[in-house]
C-alpha positions, -999 to 999 in steps of 0.1 A, spaced: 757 593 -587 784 575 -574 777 574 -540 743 561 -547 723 586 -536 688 593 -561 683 622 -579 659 643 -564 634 640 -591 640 602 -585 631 604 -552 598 612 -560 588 582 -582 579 550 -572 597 520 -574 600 486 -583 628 463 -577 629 436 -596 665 427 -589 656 395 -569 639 377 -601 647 361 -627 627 358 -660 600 354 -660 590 365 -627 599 402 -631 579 409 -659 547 391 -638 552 417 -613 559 447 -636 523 434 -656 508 431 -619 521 465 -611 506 479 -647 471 469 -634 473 494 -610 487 523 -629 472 551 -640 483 572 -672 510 591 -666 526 576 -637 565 573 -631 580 544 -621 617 538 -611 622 497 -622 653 482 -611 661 448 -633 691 429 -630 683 395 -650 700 398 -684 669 387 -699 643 411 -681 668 440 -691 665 433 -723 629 420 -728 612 443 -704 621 476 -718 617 465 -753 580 450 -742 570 483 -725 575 502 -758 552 478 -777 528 483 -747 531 520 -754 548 531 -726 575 559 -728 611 540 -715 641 556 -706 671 540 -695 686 560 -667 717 543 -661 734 504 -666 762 488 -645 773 453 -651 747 442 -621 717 469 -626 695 485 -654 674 512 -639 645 524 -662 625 553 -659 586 540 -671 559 571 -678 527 547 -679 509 550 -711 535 579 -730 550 573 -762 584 572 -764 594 600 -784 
């Protein structure tokens, strides 16, 4: 993926960038967002606050949300979410 294209399963899932925020602010939208979602839904989330990337996945787990981290730069964590799937 270096020239920054998506995968083409990626393609396919929303997203939410939440690259702009700090915390706490992306985990208000991501809860905002959750509102919405129905079980089994895929969501690419973007996070680039230290503190979201490591509250936010960890949060989601305890949520019971399946989290997989897909790939971490020094600037990006991009997480794949399955709404309301256990992580394995």
């Amino acid at each position: 993926m270096t020239d920054g294209a998506l995968p083409e399963m990626e393609q396919h899932w929303e997203q939410l960038d939440l690259t702009p925020w700090r915390c706490p602010e992306p985990l208000i939208r991501l809860k905002l967002w959750l509102r919405e979602a129905q079980s089994g839904q895929t969501l690419l989330i973007l996070l680039a606050d230290p503190g979201s990337r490591q509250d936010i996945p960890a949060w989601l787990r305890r949520q019971g949300h399946r989290v997989q981290p897909l790939q971490e730069t020094e600037s990006c964590l991009r997480l794949r979410l399955v709404v309301g799937a256990p992580s394995p």
